[in-house]
N, C-alpha and C positions, 0 to 999 in steps of 0.2 A: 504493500500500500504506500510505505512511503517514496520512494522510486516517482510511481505513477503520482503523487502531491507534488512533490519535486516538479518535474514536467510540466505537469500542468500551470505551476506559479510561473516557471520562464517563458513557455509558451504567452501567457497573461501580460509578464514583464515586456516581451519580444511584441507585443499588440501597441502597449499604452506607448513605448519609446517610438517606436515612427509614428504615431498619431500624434506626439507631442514636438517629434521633431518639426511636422507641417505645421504645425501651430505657432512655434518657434521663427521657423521662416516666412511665416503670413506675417506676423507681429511686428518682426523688423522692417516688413515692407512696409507696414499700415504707419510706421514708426510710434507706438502704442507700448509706451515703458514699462504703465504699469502690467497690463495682458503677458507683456515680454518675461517680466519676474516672474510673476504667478506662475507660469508655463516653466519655466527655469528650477523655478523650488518643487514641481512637480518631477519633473523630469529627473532630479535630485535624486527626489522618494525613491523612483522608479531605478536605478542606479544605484542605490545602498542597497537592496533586495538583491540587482544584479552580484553585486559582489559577495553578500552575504551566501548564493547560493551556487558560485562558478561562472558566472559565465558574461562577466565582464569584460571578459576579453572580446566580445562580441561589439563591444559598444564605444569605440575608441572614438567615433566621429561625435557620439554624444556627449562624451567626456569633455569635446571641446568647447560642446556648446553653452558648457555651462563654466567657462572658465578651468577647465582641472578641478573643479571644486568636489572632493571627496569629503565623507562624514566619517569619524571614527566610532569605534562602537562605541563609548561612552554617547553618544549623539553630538558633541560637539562640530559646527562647518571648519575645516579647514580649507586652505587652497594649496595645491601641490607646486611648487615653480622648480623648473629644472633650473642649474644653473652648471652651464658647457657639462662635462661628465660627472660633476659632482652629486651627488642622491638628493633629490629633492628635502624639501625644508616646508615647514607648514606653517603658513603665510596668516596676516592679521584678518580676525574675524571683523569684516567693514560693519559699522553701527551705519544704521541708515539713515540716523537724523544727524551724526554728529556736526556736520558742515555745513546745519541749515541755521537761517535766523533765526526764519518765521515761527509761533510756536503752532500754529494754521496749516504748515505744511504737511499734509499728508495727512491730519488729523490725531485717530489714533491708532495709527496702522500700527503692525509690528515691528520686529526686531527687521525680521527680513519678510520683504511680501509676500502674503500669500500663506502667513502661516498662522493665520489666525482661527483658532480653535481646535489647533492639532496641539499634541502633546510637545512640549520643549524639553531637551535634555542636556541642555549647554550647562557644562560645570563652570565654577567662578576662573574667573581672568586667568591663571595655566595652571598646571598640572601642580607646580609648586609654589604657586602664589605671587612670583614675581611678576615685574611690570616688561610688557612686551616691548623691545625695541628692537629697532634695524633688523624688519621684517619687510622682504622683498615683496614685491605684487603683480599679479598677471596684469598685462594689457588688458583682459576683460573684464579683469576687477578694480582695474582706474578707472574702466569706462561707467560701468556703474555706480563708480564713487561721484565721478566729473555730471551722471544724471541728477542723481541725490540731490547736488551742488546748487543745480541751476536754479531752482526755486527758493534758495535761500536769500537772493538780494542783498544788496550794500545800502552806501550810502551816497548813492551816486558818482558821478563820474567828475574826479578832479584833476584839473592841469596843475601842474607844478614842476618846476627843472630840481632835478637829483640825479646822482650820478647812481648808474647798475647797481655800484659795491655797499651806496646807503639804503636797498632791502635786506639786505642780508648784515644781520651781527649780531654775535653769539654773544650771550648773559655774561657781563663779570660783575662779582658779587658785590666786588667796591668799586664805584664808579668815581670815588671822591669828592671834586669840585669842578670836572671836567663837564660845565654847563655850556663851553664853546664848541665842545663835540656831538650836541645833543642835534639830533637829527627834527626839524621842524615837522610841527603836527600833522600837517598834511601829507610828509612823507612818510610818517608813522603808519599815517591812514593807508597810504599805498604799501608800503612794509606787510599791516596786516593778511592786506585784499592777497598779499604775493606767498602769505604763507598758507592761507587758505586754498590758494591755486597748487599750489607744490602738494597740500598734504591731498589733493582729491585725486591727484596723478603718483602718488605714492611715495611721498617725504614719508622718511624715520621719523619716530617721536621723538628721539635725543634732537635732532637739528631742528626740530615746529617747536617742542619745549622751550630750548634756549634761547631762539628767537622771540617767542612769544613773553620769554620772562624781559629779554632785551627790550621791547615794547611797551610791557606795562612798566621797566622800571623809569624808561625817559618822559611816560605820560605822567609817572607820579614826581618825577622834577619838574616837569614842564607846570603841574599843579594844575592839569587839566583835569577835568570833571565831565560826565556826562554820557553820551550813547558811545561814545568812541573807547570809552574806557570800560564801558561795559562790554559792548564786541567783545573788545580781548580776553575776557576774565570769562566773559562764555565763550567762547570759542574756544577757551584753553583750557575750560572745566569739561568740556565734551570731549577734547581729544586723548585728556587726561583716563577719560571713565572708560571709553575706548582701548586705550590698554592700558588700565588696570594702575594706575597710578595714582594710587588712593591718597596718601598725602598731600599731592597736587590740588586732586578733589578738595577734600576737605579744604586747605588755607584758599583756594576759589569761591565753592560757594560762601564760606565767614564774609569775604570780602564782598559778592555779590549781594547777600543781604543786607549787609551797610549801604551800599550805593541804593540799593529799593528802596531803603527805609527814608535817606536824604534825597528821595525824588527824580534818583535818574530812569529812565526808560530802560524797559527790557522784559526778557519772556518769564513774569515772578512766578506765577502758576508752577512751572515745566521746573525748577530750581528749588521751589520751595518742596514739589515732591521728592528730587534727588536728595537735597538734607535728611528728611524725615526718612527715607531708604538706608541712606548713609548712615545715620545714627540709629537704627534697629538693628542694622549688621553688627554697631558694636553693644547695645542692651536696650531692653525694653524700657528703662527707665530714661536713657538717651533721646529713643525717641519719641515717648512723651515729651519730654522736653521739648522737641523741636515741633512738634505738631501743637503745642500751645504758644510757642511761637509764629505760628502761620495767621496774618490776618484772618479774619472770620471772613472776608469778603470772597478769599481763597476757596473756603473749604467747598465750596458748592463747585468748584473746578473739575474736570475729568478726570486731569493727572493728577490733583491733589486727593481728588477720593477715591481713585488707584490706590496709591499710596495707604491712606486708611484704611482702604479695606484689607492691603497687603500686613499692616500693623497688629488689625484684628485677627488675622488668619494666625499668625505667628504668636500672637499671644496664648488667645482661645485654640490654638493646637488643631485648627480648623483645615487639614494639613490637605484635600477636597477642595477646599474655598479658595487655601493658598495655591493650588498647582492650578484652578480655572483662571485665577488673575496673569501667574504665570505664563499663561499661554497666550495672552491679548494685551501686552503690556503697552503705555505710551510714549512713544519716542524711543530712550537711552534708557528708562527706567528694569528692560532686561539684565544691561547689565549688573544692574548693584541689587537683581534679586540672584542674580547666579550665585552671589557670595554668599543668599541665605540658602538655598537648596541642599546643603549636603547634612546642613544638620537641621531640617523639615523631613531629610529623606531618613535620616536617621530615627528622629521620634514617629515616622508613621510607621515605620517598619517595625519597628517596636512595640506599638502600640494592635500592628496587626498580629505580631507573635502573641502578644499579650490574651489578645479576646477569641481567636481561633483555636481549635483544636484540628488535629490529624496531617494531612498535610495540604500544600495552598500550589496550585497551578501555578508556574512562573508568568501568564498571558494574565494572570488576576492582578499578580504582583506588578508586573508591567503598569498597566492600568493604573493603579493604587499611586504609583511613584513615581508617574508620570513620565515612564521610558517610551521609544519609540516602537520597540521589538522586545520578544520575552526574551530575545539573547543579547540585548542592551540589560535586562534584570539580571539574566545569569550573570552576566561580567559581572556587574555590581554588586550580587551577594557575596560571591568570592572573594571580590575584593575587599566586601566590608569580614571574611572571616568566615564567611557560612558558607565556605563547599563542604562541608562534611553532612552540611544537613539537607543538600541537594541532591537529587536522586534524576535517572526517566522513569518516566512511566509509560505507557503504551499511547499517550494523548501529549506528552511531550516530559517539561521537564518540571520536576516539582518541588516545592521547599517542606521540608518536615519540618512543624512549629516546636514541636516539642522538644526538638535535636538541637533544633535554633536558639532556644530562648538562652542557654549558659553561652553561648558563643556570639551572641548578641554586644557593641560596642556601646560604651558609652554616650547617653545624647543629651 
């Protein structure tokens, strides 16, 4: 029987790949970005199934279509990039709001289009916690970053003479009294526009970082105040959350809440939820804190009662509630719940060894902890300690609760 399932899922797979491949090549013709994702992160799905079952090798034109873009069994996207014979390197997971203004744009689509109300399985910022730098990027994953792009607007279009070498300068920490090297405002403003351009065509985060701190630190001698100085502290709070550079975050949004509070313009909603995410990652009493910091005019916001709701779930152990929010989050706010997922997947797992008896289908478990496949759960129980209490059975593979519960990790 299994043989003949086998078969039948590639046969299925070998259907949906060329039906999505035409859809693909209608979409770029209709030039229809969003249609183009959607089809893309489908084509995905269909492509981790390939792999998962052999016969990926079949599909090397589709591979292209989507960038190289492979999924690891954890669920995490990466992107593969060769470079000359060296083995490929697995490239920065693109946030799709990071390089926009507006907080309008796009609304409240997801992480990546198209995947709105399918399960998410993106672990926190890498494998070991640090922040990702001087990650290379496919041409088709600039191009999609350079779409993202276009709907975020400036602040229109300024003349001013400067020379090449005044967009580009790297952060020093003591600048002194060197106020006759300060680069005028306006080039500042073109500075910005030029690191925005660079990171949607794939700048490292060390050289958008140091540039970006190079920027806001001549705005704060220049004693400038206002949307120009907000730009930067968001634009560098987003590229920061993007990979994973949480102390950045952090002294960004402090300093973007000052500026809202003394009246500068900017997207308060979209920031005041990243605090309050921000601070339940480090305790619940944190982010209370922050969310009685949130004007009241806020809370009735989308992303702000995202965010609350995401608070409640995490509190009240609502761990169901937490992984729906999960799956439809607004903007940038996937990334800073990746950081809560591994200890939500902890306490339901727990909770479901706890109230079960006998043993639990890995496809229940999946479900429950919001993996994409029961063999995204199996990795995961092993990983958390529980292959001893994993078995097959004739319907696939299953966790023994009883085996489980001493071998169970701390949450």
């Amino acid at each position: 029987m299994a043989p003949k399932k086998k078969q039948d899922v590639a046969n299925d797979v070998r259907t949906k790949v060329s039906a999505l491949k035409n859809k693909i090549a209608k979409a770029k013709q209709a030039g229809d970005d969003g249609k183009l994702e959607t089809c893309q992160d489908k084509l995905q799905k269909c492509l981790n199934v390939a792999q998962k079952i052999g016969i990926a090798h079949e599909f090397q034109d589709a591979f292209a279509l989507v960038g190289k873009q492979q999924r690891l069994s954890s669920g995490r996207v990466v992107r593969l990039v060769s470079d000359g014979g060296a083995p490929p390197v697995a490239g920065r997971v693109v946030g799709r709001f990071c390089v926009s203004d507006s907080a309008d744009d796009g609304g409240q689509g997801t992480l990546f289009g198209g995947l709105a109300g399918h399960k998410r399985a993106l672990p926190p910022t890498s494998s070991d916690g640090s922040i990702r730098r001087n990650v290379r990027t496919t041409p088709a994953e600039k191009q999609k970053r350079a779409r993202r792009f276009q709907a975020g607007g400036g602040e229109g279009s300024v003349t001013v003479d400067f020379k090449r070498g005044d967009l580009d300068r790297e952060y020093v920490r003591s600048a002194g009294d060197g106020h006759g090297d300060l680069r005028p405002v306006p080039v500042l403003r073109k500075a910005l526009d030029h690191v925005r351009e660079r990171w949607k065509t794939g700048a490292t985060y060390d050289w958008a970082c140091s540039n970006l701190k190079a920027i806001r630190q001549e705005l704060t001698m220049h004693g400038h105040q206002g949307a120009l100085v907000v730009r930067a502290y968001e634009t560098h709070a987003r590229f920061a959350i993007e990979c994973g550079d949480w102390h950045e975050v952090g002294q960004c949004a402090t300093i973007l809440r000052d500026l809202y509070r003394n009246g500068s313009p900017g997207n308060q909603e979209e920031f005041a939820a990243y605090r309050v995410l921000y601070a339940l990652e480090r305790s619940n009493r944190e982010a209370l804190a922050a969310l009685r910091n949130v004007p009241k005019g806020q809370l009735a916001h989308p992303y702000v009662k995202h965010a609350v709701g995401v608070c409640r779930a995490v509190v009240t152990r609502d761990h169901a509630g937490f992984f729906r929010l999960y799956a439809d989050p607004p903007r940038m706010s996937a990334y800073l719940m990746d950081r809560l997922v591994p200890g939500v997947r902890r306490r339901a797992l727990k909770a479901l060894c706890m109230a079960l008896m006998g043993t639990v289908p890995a496809v229940d478990i999946s479900d429950h902890l919001a993996f994409e496949t029961e063999a995204d759960a199996v990795v995961y129980l092993r990983q958390e300690g529980l292959g001893k209490a994993v078995s097959e059975s004739e319907d696939g593979p299953v966790l023994d609760v009883k085996a489980a519960r001493p071998l169970l990790p701390p949450s």
